[in-house]
DSSP file (Angstrom, degrees, kcal/mol; ACC not computed):
  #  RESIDUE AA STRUCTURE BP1 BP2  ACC     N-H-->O    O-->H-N    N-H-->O    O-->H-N    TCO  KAPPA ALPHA  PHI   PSI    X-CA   Y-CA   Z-CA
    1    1 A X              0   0    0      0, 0.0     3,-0.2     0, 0.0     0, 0.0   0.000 360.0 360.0 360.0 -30.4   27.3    3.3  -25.9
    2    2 A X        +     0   0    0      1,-0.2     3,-0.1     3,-0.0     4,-0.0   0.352 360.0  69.8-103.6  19.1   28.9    6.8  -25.1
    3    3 A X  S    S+     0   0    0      1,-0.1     2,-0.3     2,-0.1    -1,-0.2   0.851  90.8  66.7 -66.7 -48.4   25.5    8.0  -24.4
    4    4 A X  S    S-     0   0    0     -3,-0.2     2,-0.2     1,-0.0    -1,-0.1  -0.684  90.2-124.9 -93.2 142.2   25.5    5.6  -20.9
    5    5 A X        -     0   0    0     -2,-0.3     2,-0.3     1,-0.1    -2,-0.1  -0.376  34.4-108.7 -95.1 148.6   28.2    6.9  -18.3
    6    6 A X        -     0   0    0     -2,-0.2     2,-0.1    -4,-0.0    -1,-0.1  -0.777  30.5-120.1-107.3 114.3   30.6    3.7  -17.4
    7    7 A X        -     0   0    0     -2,-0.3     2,-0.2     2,-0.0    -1,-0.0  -0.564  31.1-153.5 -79.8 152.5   30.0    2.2  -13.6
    8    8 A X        -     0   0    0     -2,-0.1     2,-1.6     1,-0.0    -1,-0.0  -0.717  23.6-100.3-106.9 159.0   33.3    2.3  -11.5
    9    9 A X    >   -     0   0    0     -2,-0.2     3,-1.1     1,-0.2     4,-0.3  -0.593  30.8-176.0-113.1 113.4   34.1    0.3   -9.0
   10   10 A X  T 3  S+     0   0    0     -2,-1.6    -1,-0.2     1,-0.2     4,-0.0   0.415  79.1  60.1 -20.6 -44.8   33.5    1.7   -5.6
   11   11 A X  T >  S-     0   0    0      3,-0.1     3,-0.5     2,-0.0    -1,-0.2   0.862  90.7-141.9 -76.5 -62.9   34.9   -1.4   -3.4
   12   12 A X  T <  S-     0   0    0     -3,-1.1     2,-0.4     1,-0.2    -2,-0.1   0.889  80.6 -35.4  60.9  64.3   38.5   -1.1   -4.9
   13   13 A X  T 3  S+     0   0    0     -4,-0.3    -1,-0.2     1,-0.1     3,-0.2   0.053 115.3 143.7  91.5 -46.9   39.2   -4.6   -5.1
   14   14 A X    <   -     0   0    0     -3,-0.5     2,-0.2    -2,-0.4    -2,-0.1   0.437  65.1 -94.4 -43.6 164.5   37.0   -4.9   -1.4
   15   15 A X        -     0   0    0      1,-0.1    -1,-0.2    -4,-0.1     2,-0.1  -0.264  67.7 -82.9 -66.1 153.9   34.9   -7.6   -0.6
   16   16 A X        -     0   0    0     -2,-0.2     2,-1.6    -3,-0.2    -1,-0.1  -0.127  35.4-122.1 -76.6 158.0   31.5   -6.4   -1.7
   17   17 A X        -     0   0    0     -2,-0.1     2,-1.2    -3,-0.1    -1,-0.1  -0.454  23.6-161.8 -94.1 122.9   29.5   -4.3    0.1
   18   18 A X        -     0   0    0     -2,-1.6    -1,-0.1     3,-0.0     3,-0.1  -0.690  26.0-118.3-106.8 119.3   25.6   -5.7    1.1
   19   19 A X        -     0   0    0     -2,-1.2     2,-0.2     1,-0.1     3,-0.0  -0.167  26.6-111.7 -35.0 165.9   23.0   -3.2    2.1
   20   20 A X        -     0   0    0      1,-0.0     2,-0.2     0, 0.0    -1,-0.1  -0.723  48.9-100.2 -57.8 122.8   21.6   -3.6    5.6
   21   21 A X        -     0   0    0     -2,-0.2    38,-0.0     1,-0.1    -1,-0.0  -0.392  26.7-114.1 -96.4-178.7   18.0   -4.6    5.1
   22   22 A X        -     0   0    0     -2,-0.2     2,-0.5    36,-0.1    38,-0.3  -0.373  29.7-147.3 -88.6 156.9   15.2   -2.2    5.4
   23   23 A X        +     0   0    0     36,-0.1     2,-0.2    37,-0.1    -1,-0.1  -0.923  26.0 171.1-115.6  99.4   13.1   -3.3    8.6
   24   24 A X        -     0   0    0     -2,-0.5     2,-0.3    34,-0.1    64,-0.1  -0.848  15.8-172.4-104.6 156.7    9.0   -2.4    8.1
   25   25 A X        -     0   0    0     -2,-0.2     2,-0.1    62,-0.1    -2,-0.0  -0.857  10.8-171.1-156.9 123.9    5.8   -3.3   10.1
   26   26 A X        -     0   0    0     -2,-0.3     2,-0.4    28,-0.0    62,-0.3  -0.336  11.7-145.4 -89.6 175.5    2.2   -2.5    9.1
   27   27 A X        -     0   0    0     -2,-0.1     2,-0.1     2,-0.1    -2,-0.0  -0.965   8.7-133.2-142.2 144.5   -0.5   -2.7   10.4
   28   28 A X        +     0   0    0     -2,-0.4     2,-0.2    24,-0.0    26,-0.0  -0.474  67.8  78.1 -65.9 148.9   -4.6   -3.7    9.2
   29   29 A X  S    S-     0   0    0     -2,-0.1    -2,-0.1     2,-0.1     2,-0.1  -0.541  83.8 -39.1 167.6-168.6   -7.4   -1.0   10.5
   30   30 A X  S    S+     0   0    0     -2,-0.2     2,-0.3     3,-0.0     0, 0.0  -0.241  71.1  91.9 -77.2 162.3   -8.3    2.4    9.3
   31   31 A X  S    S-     0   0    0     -2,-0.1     2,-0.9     2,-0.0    -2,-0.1  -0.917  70.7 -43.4 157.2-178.0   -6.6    5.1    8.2
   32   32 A X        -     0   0    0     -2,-0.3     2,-0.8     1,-0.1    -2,-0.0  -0.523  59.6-120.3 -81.7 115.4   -5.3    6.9    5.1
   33   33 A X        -     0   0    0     -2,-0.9     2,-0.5     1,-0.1    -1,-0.1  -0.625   7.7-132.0 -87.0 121.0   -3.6    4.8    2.4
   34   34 A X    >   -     0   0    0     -2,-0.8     3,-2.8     1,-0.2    -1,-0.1  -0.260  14.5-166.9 -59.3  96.4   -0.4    5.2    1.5
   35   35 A X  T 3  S+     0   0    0     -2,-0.5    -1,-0.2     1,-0.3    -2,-0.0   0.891  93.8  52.7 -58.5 -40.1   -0.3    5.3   -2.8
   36   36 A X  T 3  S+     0   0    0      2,-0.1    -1,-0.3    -3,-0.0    -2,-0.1   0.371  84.9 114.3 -92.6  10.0    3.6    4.9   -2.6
   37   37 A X    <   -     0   0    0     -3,-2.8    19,-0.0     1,-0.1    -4,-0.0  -0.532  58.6-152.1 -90.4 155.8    3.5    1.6   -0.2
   38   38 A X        +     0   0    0     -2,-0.1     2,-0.3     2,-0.0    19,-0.3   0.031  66.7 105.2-104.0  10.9    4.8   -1.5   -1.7
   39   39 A X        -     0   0    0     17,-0.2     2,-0.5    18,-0.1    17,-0.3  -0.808  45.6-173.5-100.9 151.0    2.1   -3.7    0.9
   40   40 A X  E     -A   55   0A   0     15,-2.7    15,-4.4    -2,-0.3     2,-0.2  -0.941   5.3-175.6-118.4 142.1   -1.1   -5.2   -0.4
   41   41 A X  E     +A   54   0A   0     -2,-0.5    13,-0.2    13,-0.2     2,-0.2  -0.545  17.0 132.2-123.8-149.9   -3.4   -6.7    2.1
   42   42 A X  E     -A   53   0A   0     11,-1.2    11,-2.0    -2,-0.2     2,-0.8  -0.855  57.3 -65.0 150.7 166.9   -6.6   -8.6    1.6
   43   43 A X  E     -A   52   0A   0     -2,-0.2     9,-0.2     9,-0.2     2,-0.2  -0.856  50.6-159.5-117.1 131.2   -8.4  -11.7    2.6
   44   44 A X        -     0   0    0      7,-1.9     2,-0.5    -2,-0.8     7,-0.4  -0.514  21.6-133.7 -96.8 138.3   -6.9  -14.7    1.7
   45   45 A X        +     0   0    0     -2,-0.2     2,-0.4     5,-0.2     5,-0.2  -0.867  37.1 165.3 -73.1 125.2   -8.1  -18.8    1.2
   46   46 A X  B >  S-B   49   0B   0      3,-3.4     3,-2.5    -2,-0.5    -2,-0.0  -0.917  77.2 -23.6-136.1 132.3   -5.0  -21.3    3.1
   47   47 A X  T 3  S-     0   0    0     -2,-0.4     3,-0.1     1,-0.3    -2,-0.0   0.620 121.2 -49.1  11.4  69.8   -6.2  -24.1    3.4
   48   48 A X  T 3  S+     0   0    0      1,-0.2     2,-0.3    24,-0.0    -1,-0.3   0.748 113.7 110.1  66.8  22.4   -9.8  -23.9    3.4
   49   49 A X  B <   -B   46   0B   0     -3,-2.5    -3,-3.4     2,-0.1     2,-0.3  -0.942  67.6-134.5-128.3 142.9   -9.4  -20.8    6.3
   50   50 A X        -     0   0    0     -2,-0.3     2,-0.2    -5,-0.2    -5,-0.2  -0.665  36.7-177.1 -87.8 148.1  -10.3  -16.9    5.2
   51   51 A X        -     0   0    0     -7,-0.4    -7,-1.9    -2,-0.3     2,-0.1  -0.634  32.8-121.0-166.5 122.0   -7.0  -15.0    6.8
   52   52 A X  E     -A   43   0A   0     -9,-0.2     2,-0.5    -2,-0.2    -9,-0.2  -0.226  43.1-167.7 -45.7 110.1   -6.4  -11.2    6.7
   53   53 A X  E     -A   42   0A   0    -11,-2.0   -11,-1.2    -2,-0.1     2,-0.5  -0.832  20.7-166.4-111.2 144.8   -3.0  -11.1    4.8
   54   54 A X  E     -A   41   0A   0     -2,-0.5     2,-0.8   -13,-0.2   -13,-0.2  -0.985   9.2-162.3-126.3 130.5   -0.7   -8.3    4.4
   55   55 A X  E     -A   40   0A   0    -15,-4.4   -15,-2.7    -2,-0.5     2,-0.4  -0.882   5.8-172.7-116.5 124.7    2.2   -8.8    1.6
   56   56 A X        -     0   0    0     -2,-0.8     3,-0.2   -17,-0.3   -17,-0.2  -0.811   8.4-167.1 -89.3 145.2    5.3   -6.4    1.7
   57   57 A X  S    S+     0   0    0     -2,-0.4    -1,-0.1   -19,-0.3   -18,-0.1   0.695  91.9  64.1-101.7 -32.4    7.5   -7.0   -1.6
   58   58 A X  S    S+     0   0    0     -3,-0.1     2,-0.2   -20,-0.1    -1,-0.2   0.259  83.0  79.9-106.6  40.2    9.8   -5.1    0.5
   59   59 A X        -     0   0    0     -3,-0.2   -36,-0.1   -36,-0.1     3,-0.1  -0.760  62.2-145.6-108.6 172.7   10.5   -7.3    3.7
   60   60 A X  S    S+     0   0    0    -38,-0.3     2,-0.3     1,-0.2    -1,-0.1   0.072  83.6  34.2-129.3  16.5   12.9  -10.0    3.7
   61   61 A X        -     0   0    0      2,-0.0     2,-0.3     0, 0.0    -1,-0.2  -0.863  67.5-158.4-157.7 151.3   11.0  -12.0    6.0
   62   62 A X        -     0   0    0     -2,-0.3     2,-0.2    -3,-0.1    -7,-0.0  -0.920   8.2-145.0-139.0 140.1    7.5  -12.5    6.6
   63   63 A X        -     0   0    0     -2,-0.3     2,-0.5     0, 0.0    -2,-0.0  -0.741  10.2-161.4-124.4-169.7    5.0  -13.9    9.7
   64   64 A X        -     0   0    0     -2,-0.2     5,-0.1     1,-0.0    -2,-0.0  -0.972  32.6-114.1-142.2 127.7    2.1  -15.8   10.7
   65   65 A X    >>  -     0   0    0     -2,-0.5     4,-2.4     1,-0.1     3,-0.8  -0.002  25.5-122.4 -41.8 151.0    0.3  -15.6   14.0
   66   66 A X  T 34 S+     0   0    0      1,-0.3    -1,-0.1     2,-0.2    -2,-0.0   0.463 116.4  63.7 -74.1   7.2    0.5  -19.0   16.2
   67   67 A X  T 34 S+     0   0    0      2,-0.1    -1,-0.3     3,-0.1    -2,-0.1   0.393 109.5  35.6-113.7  -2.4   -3.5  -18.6   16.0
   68   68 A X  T X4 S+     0   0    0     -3,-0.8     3,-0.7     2,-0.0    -2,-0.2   0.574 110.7  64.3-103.6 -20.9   -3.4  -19.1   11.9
   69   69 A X  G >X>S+     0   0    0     -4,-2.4     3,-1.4     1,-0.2     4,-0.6   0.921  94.0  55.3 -72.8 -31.2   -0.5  -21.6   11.9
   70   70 A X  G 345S+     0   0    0      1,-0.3    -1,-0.2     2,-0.2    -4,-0.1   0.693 109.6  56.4 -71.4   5.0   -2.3  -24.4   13.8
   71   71 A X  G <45S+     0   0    0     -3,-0.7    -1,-0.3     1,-0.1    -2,-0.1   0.020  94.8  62.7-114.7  40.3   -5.0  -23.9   10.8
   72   72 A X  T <45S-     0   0    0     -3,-1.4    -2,-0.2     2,-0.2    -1,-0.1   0.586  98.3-129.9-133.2 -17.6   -2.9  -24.4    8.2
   73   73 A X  T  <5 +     0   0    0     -4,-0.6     2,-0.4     1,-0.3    -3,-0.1   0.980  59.4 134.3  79.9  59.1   -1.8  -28.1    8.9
   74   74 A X      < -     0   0    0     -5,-0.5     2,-0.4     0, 0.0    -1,-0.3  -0.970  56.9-128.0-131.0 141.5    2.3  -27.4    8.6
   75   75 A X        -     0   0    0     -2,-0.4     2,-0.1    24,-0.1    -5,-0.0  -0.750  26.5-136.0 -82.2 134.4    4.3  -28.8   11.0
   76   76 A X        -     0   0    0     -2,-0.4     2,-0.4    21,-0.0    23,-0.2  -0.444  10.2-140.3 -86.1 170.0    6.8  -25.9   12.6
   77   77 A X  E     -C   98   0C   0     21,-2.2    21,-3.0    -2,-0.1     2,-0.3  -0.929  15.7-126.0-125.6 142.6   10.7  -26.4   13.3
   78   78 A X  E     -C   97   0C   0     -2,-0.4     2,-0.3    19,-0.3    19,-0.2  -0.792  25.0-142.5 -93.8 124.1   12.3  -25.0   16.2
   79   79 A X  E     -     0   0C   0     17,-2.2    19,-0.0    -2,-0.3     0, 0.0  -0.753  19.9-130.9-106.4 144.6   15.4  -22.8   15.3
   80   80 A X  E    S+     0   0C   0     -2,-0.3     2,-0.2     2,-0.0    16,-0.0   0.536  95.9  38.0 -84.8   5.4   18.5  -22.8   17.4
   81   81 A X  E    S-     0   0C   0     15,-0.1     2,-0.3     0, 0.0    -2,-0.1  -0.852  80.8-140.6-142.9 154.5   18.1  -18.2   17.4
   82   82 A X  E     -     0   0C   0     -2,-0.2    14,-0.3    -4,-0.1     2,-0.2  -0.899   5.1-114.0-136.7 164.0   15.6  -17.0   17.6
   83   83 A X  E     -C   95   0C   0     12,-2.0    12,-3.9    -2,-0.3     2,-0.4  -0.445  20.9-156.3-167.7 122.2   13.9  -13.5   15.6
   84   84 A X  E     -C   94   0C   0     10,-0.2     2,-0.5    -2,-0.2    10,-0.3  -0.996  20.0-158.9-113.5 124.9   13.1  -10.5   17.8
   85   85 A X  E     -C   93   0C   0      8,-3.2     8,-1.0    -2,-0.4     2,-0.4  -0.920  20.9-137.3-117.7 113.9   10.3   -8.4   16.0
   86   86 A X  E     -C   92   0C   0     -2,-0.5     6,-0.2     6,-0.2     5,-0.1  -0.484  24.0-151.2 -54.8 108.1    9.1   -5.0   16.3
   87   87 A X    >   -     0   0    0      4,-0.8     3,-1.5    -2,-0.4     2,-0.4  -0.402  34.2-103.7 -90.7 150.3    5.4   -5.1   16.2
   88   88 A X  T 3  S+     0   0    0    -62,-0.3    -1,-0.2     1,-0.2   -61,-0.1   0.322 120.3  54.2 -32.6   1.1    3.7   -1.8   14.7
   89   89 A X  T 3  S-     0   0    0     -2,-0.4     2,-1.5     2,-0.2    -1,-0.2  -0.013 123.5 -97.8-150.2  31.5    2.8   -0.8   18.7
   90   90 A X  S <  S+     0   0    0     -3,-1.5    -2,-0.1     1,-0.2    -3,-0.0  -0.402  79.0 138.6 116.2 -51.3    6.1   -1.0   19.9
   91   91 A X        -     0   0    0     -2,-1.5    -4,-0.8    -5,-0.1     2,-0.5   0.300  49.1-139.3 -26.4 164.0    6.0   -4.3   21.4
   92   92 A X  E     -C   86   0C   0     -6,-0.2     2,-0.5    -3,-0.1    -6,-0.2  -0.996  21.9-170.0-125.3 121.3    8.9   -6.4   20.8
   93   93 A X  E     -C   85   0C   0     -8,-1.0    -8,-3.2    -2,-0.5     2,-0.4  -0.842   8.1-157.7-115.2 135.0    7.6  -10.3   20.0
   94   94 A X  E     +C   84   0C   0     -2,-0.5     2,-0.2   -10,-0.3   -10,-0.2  -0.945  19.8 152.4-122.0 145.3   10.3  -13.0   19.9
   95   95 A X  E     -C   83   0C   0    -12,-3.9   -12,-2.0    -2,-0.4     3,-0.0  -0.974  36.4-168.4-164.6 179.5   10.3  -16.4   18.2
   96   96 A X  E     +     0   0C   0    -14,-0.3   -17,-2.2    -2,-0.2     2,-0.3  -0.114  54.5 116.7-170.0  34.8   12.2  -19.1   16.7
   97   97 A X  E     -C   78   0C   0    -19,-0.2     2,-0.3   -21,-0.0   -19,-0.3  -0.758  41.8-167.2 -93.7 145.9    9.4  -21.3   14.9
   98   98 A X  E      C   77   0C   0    -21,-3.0   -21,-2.2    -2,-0.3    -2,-0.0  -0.965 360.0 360.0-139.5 160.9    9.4  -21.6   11.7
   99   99 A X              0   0    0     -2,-0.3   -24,-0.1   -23,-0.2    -1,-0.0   0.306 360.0 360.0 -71.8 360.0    7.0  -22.8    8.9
């Protein structure tokens, strides 16, 4: 036990403090791959459709073009805000479907 140093607590009593999460966007095509990236990409079976997947472990939210959701058979929901995203080429894409 008096090998490991004892955590204190920062907060003093505060409500606790929650990171801000980290915001990424990849993108598929060529290029040099990054060994330290947490994304894997691939092609994927959903429901009987091949689709080019990317998985990030480290986003905290993840989407799917409106030209692969109508092949997936899920009905979407309409959200009452809606999710502005910065696409890997600047763009800013808004929505407020969800799956």
């Amino acid at each position: 036990k008096k090998d490991y140093p004892k955590l204190k607590n920062q907060n003093h009593g505060n409500k606790p403090v929650i990171p801000e999460a980290k915001r990424k966007a990849y993108t598929i095509g060529g290029g040099d791959a990054n060994p330290g990236s947490n994304v894997v990409t691939g092609t994927f079976l959903l429901n009987n459709h091949h689709a080019s997947v990317l998985f990030d472990s480290g986003a905290d939210r993840s989407f799917v073009s409106t030209t692969c959701s109508t092949l997936l058979d899920v009905i979407s929901d309409t959200l009452d805000v809606s999710y502005a995203v910065e696409l890997a080429d600047i763009r800013i894409s808004e929505t407020n479907n969800v799956l």
